[in-house]
N, C-alpha and C positions, 0 to 999 in steps of 0.2 A: 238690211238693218241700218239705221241710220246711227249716223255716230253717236258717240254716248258720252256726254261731258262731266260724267263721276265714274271713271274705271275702277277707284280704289278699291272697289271690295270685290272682284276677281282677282286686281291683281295681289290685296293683302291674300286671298285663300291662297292663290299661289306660291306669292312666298320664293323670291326668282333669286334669293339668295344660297351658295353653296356651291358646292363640284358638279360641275355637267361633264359626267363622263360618257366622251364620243364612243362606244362601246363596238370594239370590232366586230365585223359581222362573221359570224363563223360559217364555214365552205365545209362540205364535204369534198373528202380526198380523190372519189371516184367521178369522170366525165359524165353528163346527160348525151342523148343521142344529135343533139344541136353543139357537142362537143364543149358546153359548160358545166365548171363548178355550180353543185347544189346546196343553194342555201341551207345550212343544218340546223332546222327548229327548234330540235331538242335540245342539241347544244347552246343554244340563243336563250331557250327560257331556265337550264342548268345554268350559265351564267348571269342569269338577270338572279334569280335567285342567291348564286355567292355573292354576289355585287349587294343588293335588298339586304343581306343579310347582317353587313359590315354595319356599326355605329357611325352615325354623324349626318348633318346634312349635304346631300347629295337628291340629283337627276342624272336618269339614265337616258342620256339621245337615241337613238335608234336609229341608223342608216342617216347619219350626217355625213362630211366627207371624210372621217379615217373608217367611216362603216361604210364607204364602197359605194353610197349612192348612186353613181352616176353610172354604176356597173350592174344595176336590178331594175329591175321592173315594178310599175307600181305595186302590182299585187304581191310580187316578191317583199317589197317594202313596210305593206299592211299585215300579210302572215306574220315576218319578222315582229312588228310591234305587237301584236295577238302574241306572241311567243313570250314576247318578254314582258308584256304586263302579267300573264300567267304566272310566270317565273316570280316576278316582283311581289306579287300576292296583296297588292296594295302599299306595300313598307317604305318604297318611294315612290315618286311621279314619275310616268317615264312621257318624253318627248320625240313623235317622229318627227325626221325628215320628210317634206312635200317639196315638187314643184315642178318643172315643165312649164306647158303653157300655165294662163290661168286657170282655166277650166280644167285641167287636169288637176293642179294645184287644188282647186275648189273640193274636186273627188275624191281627191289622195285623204284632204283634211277630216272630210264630211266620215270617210272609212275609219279615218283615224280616232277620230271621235266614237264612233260605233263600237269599235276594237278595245276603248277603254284607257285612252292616250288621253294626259293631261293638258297638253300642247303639242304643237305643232311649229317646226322651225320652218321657215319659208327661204328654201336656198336660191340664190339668183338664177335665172335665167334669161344669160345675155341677148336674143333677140328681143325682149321684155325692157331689158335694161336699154337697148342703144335706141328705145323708141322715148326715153327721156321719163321725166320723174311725174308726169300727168299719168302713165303708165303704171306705172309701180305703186302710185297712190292707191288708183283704182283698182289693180292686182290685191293688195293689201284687204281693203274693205270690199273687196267680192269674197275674199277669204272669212274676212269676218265677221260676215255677214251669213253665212253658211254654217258657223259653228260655235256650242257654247263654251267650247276649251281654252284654254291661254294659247296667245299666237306669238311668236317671235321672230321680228324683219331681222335679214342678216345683212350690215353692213361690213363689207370687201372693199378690198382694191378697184373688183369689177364694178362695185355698186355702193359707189363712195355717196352715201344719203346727205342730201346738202341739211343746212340746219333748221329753214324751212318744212323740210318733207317731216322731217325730226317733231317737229315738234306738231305737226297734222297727224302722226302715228300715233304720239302719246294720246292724242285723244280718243282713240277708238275703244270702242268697249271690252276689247279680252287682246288688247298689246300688251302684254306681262313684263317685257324686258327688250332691248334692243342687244345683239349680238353683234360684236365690235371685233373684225379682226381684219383691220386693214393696217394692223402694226402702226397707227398713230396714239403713243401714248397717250399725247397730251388732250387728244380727242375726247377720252373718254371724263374730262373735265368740264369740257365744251357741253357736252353731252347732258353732264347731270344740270351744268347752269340754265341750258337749255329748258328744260324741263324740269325746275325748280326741286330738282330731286326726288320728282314724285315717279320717274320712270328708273327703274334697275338696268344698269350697264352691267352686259356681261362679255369678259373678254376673253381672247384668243390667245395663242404664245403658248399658251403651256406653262408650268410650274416655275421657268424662270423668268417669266416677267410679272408674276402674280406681284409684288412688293409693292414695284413700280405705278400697276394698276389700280391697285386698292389706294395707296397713296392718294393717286388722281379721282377717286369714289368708287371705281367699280367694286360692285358687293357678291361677284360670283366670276368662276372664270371653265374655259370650257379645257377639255384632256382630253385628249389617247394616252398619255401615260399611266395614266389612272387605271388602265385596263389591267393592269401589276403590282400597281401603288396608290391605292385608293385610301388605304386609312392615311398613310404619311400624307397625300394630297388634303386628304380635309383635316389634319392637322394644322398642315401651310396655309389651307385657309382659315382655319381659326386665330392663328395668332397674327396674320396680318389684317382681318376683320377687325381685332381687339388693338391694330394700329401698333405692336410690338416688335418692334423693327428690325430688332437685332438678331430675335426668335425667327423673324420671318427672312432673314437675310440669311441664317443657321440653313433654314430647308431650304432657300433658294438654290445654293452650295453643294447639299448634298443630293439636291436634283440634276447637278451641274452634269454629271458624268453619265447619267440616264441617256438625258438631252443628245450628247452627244454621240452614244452610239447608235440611238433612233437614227439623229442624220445620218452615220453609216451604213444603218444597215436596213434604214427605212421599217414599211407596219410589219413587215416578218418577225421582225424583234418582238412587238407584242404578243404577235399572234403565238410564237413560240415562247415567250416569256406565259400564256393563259397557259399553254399546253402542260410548260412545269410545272403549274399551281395544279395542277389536274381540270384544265377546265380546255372548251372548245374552241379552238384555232383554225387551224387549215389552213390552204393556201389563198394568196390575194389573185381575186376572181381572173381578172383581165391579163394578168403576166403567167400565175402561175408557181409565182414567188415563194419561197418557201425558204427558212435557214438552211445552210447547209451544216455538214458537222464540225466545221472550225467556227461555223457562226452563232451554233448550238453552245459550245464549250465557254463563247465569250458570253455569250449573255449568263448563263448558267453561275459562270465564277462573276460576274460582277451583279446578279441576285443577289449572290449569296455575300458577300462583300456588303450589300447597304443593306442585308436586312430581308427582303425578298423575298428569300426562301429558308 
């Protein structure tokens, strides 16, 4: 497909504004005979659906990095999104994760698309990345050219997009949004100048840097916390959309203490924080992780403390 010099009207259907919540992927508690956690469908498309069901604007990821990606399989990845557009019933967009090589990339996306996925996030892969940004261009528009869904390049630490390559993405016929979470605020200003604000900055951080970002123009931002706290999340993003600072400085606050025991006790906390809502968890695939009962007890009482539960 060759490039396309008027995106605006995928990316207006799209609409790249809102909560992208990174949606954990839930595991079955019992081994397979290759000694791994199995992904739980059911559970996937019961959650797409409580998640579908909450008021406001939101996207639901599917198998980004708090969903495990790098610990499933393509086809494991494609089930999952079948699960949860099922779930979703249309009431939101939901977004897979892709990537590998290209050509897998290419695969993963073309499925994705098959399956009923809005978009597609396109996560790095550094043998891809250390071959320099002639690479990733071409990665990019072999993607895009495969598929008629919104696409999303994810800018990292790993794959810090120079402003150049920035502004050759915006051009492509279904780039909906650039994904920013190489923790450079001030980037995501760069970003919109770059691109005359005709491309959506969506960023990383989580709930406490949402203020800071939006401040700088980003009009969406991505969660795992949200897998708990989804209305209060598109709350915070309502009022700092609406540029109301003090409102958005209120939620930043009382996401403050969230934030902090994720760092302690890392995705177990969500996973166990869905299980209190009655919804599917399990352990994290590769460790095995799971709360224990004093890690139970804290999440539980600080639920219920903001609200939660």
């Amino acid at each position: 497909m060759p490039v396309n010099n008027n995106p605006a009207g995928l990316r207006a259907r799209f609409g790249a504004g809102g909560v992208y919540v990174f949606v954990m992927t839930p595991f079955k508690t019992s081994r397979n005979r290759r000694g791994q956690y199995e992904p739980d469908l059911e559970g996937m498309e019961s959650n797409a659906r409580y998640f579908a069901g909450i008021e406001g604007p939101k996207t639901l990821v599917i198998c980004g990095g708090s969903g495990e990606f790098h610990s499933l399989t393509a086809r494991e990845v494609i089930d999952l999104a079948t699960a949860a557009v099922s779930g979703a019933e249309s009431r939101c967009q939901i977004v897979a994760g892709v990537g590998g090589t290209t050509r897998n990339a290419v695969s993963m996306s073309e499925r994705a698309q098959g399956a009923g996925c809005d978009g597609v996030l396109v996560m790095p892969h550094p043998p891809e990345v250390k071959r320099g940004e002639k690479v990733l261009y071409e990665r990019h528009r072999a993607i895009s050219g495969a598929i008629d869904i919104g696409l999303i390049p994810f800018r990292a630490g790993a794959q810090l997009l120079s402003p150049q390559l920035v502004t050759r993405l915006e051009k492509m016929s279904n780039v909906v949004a650039i994904k920013e979470e190489s923790n450079a605020v001030d980037w995501v200003r760069t970003g919109v100048r770059l691109t005359g604000g005709q491309l959506p900055i969506i960023t990383g951080g989580g709930e406490n840097m949402v203020p800071y970002y939006y401040l700088a123009g980003s009009v969406g931002f991505t969660t795992g916390m949200a897998n708990i706290s989804l209305a209060q999340s598109m709350e915070l993003h309502r009022v700092a959309l609406a540029r109301d600072w003090d409102k958005a400085m209120e939620w930043r606050d009382y996401f403050e203490p969230l934030t902090q025991m994720r760092g302690e006790l890392g995705n177990a906390m969500l996973k166990g924080g869905l299980e209190m809502l009655g919804l599917a968890g399990g352990p994290i695939r590769q460790t095995g992780a799971t709360l224990d009962a004093a890690g139970r007890r804290k999440v539980r009482k600080l639920m219920k403390e903001t609200g939660l539960l």
